[in-house]
N, C-alpha and C positions, 0 to 999 in steps of 0.2 A: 504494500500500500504506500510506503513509502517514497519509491520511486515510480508511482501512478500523481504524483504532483497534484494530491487532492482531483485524484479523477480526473487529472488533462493529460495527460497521457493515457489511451485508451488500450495500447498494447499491454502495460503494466495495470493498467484498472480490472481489464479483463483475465489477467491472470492471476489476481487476486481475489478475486470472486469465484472463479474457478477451483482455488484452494480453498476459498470456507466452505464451495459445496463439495469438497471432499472430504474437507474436514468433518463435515455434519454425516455423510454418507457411512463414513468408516466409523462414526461413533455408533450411529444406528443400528450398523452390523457388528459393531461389540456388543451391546447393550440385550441382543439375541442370549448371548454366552455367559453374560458378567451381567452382577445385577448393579443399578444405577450409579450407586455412589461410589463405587470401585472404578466403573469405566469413565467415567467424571472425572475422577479425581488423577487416573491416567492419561485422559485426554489433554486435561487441562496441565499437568507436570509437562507431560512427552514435548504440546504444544508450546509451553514454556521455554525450554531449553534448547527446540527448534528455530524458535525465532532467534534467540541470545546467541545460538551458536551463527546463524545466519547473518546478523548483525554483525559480527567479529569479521567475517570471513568478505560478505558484501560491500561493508558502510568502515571497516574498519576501525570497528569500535571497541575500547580497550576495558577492562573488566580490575577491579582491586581485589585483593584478600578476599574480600568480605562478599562479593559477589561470585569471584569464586566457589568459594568453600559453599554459599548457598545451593549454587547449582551442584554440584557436587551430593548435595544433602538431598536434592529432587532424584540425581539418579540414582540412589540409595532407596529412597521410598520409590521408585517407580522399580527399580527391581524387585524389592519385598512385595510391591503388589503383584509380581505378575508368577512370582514361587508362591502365591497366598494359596491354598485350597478354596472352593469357592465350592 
């Protein structure tokens, strides 16, 4: 969304709407398997970390200690969720 320049850029606008209806898609078909608050709380981690990592990597953007170690602590619960028994 960021490089869609507030939806003026239509190549980037549309590739970002294209990813929150994937993003909606593949929740939906978790949500089959997993009950709500598990696949939520994966979606919402996974997506987290996807963007931050994308961020770095994209836009360049630099991360401290402290942000670090967070995401860090997201893929620690998003592993624990996905060994959880259900």
């Amino acid at each position: 969304m960021k490089l869609s320049n507030g939806f003026q850029q239509k190549y980037y606008a549309l590739l970002a709407i294209i990813s929150y209806a994937a993003s909606f898609i593949f929740l939906t078909l978790a949500l089959k398997q997993l009950p709500a608050g598990i696949a939520n709380a994966i979606w919402a981690g996974a997506s987290t970390l996807l963007v931050a990592v994308a961020g770095i990597y994209i836009f360049n953007e630099k991360l401290n200690w402290l942000q670090i170690l967070s995401m860090l602590l997201i893929m620690v619960e998003l592993i624990g969720l996905n060994f959880q028994k259900v």
